[in-house]
Structure formats: structure tokens, C-alpha cells
C-alpha positions as CSV (number, residue, x, y, z in Angstrom):
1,X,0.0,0.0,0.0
2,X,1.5,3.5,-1.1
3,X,2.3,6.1,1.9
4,X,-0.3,9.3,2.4
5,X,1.5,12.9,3.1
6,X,-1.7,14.3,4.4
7,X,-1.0,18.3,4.3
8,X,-2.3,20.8,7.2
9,X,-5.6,22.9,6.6
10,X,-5.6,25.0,3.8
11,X,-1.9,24.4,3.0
12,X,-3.0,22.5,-0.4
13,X,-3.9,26.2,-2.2
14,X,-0.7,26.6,-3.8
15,X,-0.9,22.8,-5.4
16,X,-4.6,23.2,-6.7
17,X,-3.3,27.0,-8.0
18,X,-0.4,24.9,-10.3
19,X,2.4,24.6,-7.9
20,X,4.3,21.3,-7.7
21,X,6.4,21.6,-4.4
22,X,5.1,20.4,-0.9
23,X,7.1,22.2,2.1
24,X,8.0,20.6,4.9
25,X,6.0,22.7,7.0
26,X,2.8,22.3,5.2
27,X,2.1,18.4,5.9
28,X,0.2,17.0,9.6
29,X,3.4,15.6,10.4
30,X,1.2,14.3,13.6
31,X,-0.8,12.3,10.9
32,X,1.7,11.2,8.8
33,X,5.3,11.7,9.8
34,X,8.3,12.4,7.5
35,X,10.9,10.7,9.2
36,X,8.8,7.5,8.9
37,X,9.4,7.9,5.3
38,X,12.5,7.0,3.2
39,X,13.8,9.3,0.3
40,X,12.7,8.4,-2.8
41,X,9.6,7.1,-1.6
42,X,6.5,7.7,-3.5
43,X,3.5,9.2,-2.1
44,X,-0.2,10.3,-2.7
45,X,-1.0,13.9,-1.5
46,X,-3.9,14.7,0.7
47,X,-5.7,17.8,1.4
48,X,-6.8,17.7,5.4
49,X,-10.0,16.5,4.5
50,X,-8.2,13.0,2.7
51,X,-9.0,13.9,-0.9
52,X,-5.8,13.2,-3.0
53,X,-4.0,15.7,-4.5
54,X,-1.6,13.7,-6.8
55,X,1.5,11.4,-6.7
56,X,4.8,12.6,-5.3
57,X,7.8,11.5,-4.4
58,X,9.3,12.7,-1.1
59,X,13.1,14.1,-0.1
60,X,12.0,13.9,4.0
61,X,15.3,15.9,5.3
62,X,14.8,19.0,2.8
63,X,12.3,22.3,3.1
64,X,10.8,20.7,-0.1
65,X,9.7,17.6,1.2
66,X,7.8,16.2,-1.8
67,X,7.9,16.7,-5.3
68,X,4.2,16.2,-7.7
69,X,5.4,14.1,-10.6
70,X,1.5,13.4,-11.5
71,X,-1.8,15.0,-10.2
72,X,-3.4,11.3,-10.9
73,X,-2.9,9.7,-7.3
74,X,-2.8,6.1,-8.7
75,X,0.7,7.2,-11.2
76,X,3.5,5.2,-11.1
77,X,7.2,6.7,-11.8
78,X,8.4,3.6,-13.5
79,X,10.1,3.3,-16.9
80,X,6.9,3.8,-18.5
81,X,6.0,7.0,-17.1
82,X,9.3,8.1,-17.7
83,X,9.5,6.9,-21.4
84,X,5.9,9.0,-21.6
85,X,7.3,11.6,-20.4
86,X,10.2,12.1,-22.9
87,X,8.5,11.8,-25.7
88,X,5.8,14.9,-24.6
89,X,9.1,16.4,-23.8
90,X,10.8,15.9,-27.0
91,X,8.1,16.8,-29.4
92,X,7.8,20.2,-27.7
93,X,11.8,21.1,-28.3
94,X,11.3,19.9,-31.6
95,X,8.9,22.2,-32.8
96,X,11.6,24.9,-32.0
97,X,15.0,23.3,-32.9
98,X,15.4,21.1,-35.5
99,X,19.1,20.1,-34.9
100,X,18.4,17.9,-32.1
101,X,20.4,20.2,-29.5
102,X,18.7,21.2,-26.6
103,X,17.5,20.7,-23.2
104,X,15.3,17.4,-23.3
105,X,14.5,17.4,-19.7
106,X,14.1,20.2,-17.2
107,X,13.0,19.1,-14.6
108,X,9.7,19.7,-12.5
109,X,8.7,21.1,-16.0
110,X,8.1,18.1,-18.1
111,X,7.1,16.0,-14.8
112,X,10.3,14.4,-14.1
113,X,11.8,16.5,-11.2
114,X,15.2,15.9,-10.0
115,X,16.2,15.2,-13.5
116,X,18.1,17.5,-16.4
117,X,18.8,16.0,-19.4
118,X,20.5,18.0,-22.5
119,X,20.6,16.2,-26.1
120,X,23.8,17.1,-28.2
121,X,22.3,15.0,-31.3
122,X,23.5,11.5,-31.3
123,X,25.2,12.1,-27.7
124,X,22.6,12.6,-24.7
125,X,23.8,14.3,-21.0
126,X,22.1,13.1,-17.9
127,X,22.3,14.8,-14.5
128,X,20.3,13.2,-11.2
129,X,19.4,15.5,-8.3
130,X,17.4,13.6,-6.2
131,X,17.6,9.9,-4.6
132,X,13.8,8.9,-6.6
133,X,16.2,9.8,-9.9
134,X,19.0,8.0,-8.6
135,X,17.0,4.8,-7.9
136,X,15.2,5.0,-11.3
137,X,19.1,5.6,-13.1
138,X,18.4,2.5,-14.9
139,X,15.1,2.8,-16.1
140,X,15.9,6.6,-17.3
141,X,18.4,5.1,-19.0
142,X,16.4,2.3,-20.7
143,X,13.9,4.9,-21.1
144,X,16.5,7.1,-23.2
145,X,17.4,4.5,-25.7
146,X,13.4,3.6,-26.5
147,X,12.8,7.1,-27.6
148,X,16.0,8.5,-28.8
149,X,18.6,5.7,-29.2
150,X,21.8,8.0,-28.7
151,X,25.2,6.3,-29.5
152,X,26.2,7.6,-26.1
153,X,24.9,8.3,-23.2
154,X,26.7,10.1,-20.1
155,X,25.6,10.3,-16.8
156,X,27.1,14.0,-15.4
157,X,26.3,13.5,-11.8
158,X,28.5,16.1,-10.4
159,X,26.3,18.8,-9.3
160,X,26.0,20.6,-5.9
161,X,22.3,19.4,-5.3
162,X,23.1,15.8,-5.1
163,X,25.4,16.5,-1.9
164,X,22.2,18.3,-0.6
165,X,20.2,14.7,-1.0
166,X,23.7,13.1,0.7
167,X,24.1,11.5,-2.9
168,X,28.3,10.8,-4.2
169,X,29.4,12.8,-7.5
170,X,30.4,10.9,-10.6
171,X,30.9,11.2,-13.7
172,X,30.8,8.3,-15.9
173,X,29.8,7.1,-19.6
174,X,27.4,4.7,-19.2
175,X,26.9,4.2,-23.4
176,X,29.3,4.6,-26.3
177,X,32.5,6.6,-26.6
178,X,32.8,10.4,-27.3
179,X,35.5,12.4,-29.4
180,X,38.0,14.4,-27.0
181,X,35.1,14.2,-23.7
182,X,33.4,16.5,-26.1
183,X,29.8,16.3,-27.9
184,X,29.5,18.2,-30.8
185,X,26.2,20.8,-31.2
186,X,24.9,23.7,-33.4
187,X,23.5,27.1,-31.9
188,X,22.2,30.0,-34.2
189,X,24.0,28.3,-37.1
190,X,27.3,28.0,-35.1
191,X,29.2,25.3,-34.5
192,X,30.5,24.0,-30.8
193,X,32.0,21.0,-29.4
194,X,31.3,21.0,-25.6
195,X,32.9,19.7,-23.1
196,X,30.1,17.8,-21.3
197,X,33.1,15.7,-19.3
198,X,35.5,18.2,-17.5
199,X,32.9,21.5,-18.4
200,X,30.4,23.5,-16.3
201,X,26.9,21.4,-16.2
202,X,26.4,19.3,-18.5
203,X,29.0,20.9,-20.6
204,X,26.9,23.5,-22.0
205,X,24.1,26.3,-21.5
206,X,21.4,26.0,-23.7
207,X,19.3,28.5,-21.6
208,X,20.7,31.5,-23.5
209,X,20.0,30.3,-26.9
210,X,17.5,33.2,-27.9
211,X,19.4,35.7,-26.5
212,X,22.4,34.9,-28.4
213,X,20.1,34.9,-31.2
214,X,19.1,38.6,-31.2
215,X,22.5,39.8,-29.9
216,X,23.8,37.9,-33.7
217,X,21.6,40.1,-35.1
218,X,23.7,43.4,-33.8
219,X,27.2,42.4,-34.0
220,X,27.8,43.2,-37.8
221,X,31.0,45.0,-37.7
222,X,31.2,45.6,-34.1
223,X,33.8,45.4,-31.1
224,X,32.2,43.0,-28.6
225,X,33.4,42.1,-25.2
226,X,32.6,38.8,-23.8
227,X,33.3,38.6,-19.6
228,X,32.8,35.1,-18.1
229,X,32.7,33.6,-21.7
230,X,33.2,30.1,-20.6
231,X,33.6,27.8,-24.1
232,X,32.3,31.2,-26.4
233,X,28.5,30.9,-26.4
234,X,28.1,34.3,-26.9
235,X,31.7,35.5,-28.0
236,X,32.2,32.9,-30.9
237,X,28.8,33.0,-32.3
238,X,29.2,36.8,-32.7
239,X,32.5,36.2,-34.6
240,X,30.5,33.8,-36.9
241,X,27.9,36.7,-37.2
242,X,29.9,38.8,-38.6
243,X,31.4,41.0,-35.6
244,X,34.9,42.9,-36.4
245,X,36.4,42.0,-33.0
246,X,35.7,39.3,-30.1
247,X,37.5,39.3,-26.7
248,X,36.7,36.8,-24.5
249,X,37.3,36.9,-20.9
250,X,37.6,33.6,-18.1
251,X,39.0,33.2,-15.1
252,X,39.7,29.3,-16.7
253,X,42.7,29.0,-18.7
254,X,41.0,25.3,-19.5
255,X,37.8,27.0,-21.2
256,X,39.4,29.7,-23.3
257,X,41.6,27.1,-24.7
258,X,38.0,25.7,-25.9
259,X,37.1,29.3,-26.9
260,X,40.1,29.0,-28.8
261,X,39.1,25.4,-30.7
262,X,35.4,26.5,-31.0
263,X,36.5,30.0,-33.0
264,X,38.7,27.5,-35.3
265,X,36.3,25.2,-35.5
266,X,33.8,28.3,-37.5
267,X,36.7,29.8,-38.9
268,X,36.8,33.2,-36.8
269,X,40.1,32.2,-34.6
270,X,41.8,35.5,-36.2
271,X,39.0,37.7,-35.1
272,X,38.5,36.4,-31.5
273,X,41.4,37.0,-28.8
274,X,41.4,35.3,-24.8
275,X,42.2,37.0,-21.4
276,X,42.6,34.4,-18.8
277,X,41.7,36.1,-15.2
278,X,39.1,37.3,-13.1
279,X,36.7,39.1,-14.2
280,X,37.0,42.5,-12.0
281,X,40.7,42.5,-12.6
282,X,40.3,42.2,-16.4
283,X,37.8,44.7,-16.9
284,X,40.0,47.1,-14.9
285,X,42.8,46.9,-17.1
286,X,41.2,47.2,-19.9
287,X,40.2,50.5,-18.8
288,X,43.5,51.4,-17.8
289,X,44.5,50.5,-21.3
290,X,42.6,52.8,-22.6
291,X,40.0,50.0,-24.6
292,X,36.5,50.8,-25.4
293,X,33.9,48.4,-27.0
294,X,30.6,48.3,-29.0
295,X,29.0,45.3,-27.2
296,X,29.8,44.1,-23.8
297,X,28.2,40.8,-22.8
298,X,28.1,40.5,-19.2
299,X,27.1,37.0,-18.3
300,X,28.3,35.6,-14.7
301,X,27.8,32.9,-12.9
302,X,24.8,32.7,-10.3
303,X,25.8,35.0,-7.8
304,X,23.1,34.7,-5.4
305,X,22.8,31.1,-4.9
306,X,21.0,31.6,-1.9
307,X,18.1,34.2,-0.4
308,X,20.5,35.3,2.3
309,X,22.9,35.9,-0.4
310,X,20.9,38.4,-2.0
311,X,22.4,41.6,-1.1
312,X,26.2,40.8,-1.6
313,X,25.1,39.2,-5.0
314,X,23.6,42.4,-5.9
315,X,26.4,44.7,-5.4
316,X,28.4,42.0,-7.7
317,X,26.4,42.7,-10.2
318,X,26.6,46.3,-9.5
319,X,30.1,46.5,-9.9
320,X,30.5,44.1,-12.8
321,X,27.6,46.0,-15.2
322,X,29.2,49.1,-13.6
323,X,32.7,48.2,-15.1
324,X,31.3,46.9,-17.9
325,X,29.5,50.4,-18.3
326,X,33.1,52.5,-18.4
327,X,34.1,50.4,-21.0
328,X,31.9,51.3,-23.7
329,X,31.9,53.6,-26.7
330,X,29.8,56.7,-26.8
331,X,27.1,54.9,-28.1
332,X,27.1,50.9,-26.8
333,X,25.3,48.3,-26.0
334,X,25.5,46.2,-22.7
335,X,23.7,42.8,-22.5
336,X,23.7,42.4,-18.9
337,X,22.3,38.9,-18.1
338,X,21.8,37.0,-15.0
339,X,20.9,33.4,-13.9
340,X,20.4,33.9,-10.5
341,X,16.4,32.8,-9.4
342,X,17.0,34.9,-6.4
343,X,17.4,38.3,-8.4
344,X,13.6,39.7,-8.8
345,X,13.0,40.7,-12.9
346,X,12.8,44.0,-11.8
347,X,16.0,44.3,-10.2
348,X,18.3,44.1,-12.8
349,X,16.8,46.7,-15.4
350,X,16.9,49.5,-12.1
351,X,20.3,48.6,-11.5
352,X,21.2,49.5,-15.0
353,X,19.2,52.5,-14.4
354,X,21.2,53.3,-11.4
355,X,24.5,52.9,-12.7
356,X,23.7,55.2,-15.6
357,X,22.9,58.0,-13.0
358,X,26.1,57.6,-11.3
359,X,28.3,57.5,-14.3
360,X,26.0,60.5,-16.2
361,X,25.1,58.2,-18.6
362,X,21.7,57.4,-20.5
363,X,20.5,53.9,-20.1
364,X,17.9,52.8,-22.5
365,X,16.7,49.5,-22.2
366,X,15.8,47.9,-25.6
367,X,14.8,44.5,-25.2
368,X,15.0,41.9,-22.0
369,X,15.0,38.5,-22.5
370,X,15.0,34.7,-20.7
371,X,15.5,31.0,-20.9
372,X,14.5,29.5,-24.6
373,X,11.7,27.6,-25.2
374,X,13.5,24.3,-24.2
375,X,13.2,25.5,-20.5
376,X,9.1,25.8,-20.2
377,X,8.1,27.9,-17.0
378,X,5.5,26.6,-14.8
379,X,3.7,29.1,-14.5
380,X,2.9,28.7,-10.6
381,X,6.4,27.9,-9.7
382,X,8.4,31.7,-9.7
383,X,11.5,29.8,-9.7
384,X,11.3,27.9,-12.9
385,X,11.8,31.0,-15.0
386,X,14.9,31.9,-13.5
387,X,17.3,33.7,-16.2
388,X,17.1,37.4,-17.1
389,X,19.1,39.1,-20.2
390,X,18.5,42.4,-20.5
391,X,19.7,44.8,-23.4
392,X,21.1,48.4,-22.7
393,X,22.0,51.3,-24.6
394,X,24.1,53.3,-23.2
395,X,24.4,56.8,-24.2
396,X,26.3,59.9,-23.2
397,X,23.7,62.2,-20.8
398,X,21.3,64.2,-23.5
């Protein structure tokens, strides 16, 4: 017989509204006990009353305690499900990108939570979050091979949420062989091979792929700066649109030697140059040297990982954008993104407007962006659209 999570009065409003998370602090723990329960462990939902909610499956140590995979309380997260679940997932990407590159799987999105999985075409990345994944690591796998029968599949279980569910990191390919650790992939008609063994994630960051997209659009002829560019998402694909001049900027000698192999790989390597340091340090000596730009992309890691983390994160970005700022012509543009769920929409455009005041300049903000279609927001769940890009002019003070 399946476990009950019976929730306190009223506490099931946010589920019936959309929402997919249970909080620890919402269930009649006096009813039906967490610790009784063992991670991984499905459950059906109750309201107070005993009417079910849906099927979930529980992580009894964290704030979110349970996770809706289904709102039918008799579902099942067997291969099956799983194998369902893909293919609604699939069809969906495909109606957008037709090169078979992009983010299969995100998550609580497409009813598979504690599960990302990116497809680089004939190679597919998996990465587990949660002990119910974990357990289910075959049957994901099986479940891969029905619908999309990769020659390789790799199993990228290295991120920080897995210590959070007291899961090891590994790294391991479970299927196949790949050429270099890399997988190969095409963005906005650029070519990339990513490093989806020793990179960042699963090697790559689909999220920005429309952004990158309309910043293509502007580089014709232009200086563009590229600060945290990691492997050249956004600095390589505006060489291969047609920009004069690309400087990329990491802190990872490792990742602008792939900056370096992805320019080749288009045919731009003569148009993009690499500065290995941080980030602060770099842009301030490229003001000291007198450089000015057309484009600066401005694209750091998460720098509020946390709430609490929320007003030191801010002023990072403050004094990144603010940097980034000095170091345009009269007349540039500053894409100033951020993938930080913690920093509110709103922030990041006032910011911009801030640091125009200080520095007498006029910011104009043209066009803000988010995550591409291969990330689908749930609409209930704030946190699922998480990514922010917004696009500045900046002007001398009229």
C-alpha cells in the first residue's frame, strides 16, 4: 500500500493554483510523519480532509519535502512513465530546434523532477538530483534508448544538489564513446563541441540560446566584449555573425583554450582574442589601457545562490555592469544577463538604471530576454523561470 503525506488545513492552495512543491512545514506531520518515510519514496498527496491531490515523491530531510510528478494519485514513476514523459518532452523542443540540440528534460517542467537532461544529437547528457532519480538511473536510461537511441549516453552527476540529497558525485559514460570528452552541437548556425566531461553542467548552456540569437543580429561590424565567456556561447557566435572583433574573458585557462578550438572550428580564430583572469581584474585593465567596445556581454555565474545571499550578489552585479558600463563607446550596448532565481525581474533593469545615474550616462533598455523555449516555465512555480538578459544602450547624458 503507497504512503499518504496528508497536508495541514488549507496548505494545499498553492498545489490546486499549479504549484508542484510540498514544504515541509505544510504536511500533519502528527498524521503522517516524514521521518517514517524514506527518500525516494512515493507518495499520494492529501488535502486535510483525505481527498488526493496527486502522486509525489518525497526528499523527508529537505524544506521541499515532496515533489508532484502526477496530479493522478494512482501514477506510477516507472520506466513507462518516464519513457511517456520524454516523448511529450521531445516533441515540444522539436517544434523549435530542428538540430536535435537542446534541453530534453528540465525538470519539474516536463514531470520528471530531480532530472536534467541535455541532447547534443546523437550524444545525450544526464544529470540526477534527487535519490527517486538516482534509484530510477536505470530505467531513465532504458527509457532514453526507446525514444532517442543515442550512441552515447553520459551520466554527469557532479552537481551541488546531489550533496544536498547526501548523494556521491560521478561522472561516468554509461553508453558509447565520445570524441575528445566533447559532444558536438549547433547554436544560431554555429558550430561548438562541448565539453560535457570536464565543463560547467552538463558541458553546455542552452538556456541563452535566444538571447544569443538577437544579440547575432547586432554584431555586424562591431567590437564586442565577452566577460565570463566560458567555451564562447556568446563571443564565438558573434564572430561567426559577422562582428569585427571578439575578446573573451575567463578566469579558466582550460575554457578559453575551448574558446580558442570552437573560434577555429567556425573559422573566426583570427577575429577572437582570450584574457585568462578574473573578471573584476580584467575589466580594470582594460580601462586602464585605454580600450573601449561596442558590445559588452556581461554573463556571470549565479551569484546569489541563496536568499540570504541576495544583497552581496547584488552589489556583484553592480560592480560588474558598472565596469562593464566605463568600458563602452559613446554609443554601446551592454547585454547584462543573469541566472540567479534569487534576483527579482525588476532588479536588474533599475540597476542598470542606477549605474547610468552615477556614471552621467543614459541607459535605455531595448529588449529583456529569458531561458528559450527548451526550458518551459511553470507558471505557478516563480523559480522555474529563473534567467534574465536584459539589453542596454548606453548613451552619453542628453
Amino acid at each position: 500500500m503507497r504512503h499518504t503525506l496528508r497536508l495541514n488545513p488549507k496548505a494545499e492552495r498553492r498545489l490546486k493554483g499549479g504549484h508542484l512543491w510540498v514544504y515541509s512545514n505544510e504536511v500533519d506531520t502528527a498524521v503522517t510523519p516524514l521521518k517514517g518515510l524514506a527518500a525516494g519514496t512515493e507518495v499520494v498527496v492529501e488535502t486535510a480532509s483525505g481527498k488526493a491531490l496527486g502522486a509525489a515523491v518525497v526528499s523527508p530531510e529537505q524544506l521541499i519535502c515532496a515533489r508532484l510528478f502526477s496530479r493522478d494519485a494512482n501514477a506510477v514513476l516507472d520506466q513507462s512513465m518516464i519513457v511517456h514523459r520524454l516523448q511529450v518532452a521531445q516533441s515540444g523542443r522539436e517544434l523549435w530546434y530542428p538540430h536535435q540540440c537542446y534541453r530534453w528534460v528540465y525538470g519539474d517542467s516536463d514531470g520528471l523532477p530531480g532530472l536534467v537532461i541535455d541532447r547534443f544529437g546523437g550524444v545525450v547528457v544526464v544529470q540526477i538530483s534527487s535519490v527517486a532519480m538516482e534509484e530510477r538511473r536505470q530505467a531513465i536510461i532504458d527509457a532514453v534508448n526507446k525514444v532517442a537511441k543515442p550512441h552515447c549516453i553520459v551520466l554527469k552527476n557532479d552537481g551541488k544538489l546531489r550533496a544536498v540529497e547526501g548523494l556521491p558525485e560521478y561522472v561516468e559514460v554509461v553508453q558509447g564513446a565520445l570524441e575528445d570528452d566533447c559532444a558536438p552541437l549547433i547554436e544560431n548556425d554555429t558550430r561548438f563541441m562541448a565539453p560535457v566531461i570536464h565543463g560547467q553542467k552538463t558541458g553546455w548552456f542552452y538556456d541563452h540560446r535566444e538571447n544569443r540569437a538577437q544579440l547575432n543580429r547586432l554584431v555586424k561590424g562591431k567590437r564586442v566584449l565577452d566577460v565570463f565567456s566560458y567555451i564562447g556561447g556568446w563571443g564565438v557566435q558573434a564572430a561567426n555573425h559577422g562582428a569585427a572583433e571578439v575578446h573573451c574573458v575567463d578566469a579558466s585557462a582550460q575554457a578559453l583554450d575551448w574558446v580558442e578550438q570552437n573560434a577555429a572550428l567556425n573559422g573566426v580564430a583570427e577575429k577572437v582574442q582570450c584574457w585568462e583572469g578574473d573578471a573584476f581584474a580584467a575589466l580594470r585593465q582594460l580601462k586602464d589601457n585605454g580600450e573601449r567596445f561596442d558590445v559588452v556581454v556581461m554573463d556571470p555565474p549565479a551569484l546569489i545562490p541563496k536568499r540570504k545571499d541576495i544583497k552581496a550578489g547584488e552589489q556583484a552585479y553592480h560592480r560588474l555592469n558598472s565596469l562593464a558600463m566605463r568600458l563602452l563607446s559613446k554609443d554601446g550596448l551592454l547585454v547584462a544577463a543573469s541566472c540567479s532565481m534569487h534576483l527579482g525581474e525588476e532588479r536588474l533593469p533599475d540597476m542598470l538604471r542606477i549605474m547610468g545615474r552615477e556614471l552621467d550616462r543614459d541607459v535605455l533598455i531595448q529588449h529583456v530576454g529569458s531561458q528559450g523555449a527548451d526550458h518551459p516555465v511553470v507558471p505557478a512555480i516563480p523559480e522555474t523561470r529563473y534567467l534574465k538578459a536584459v539589453f542596454a544602450r548606453v548613451l552619453p547624458t542628453r
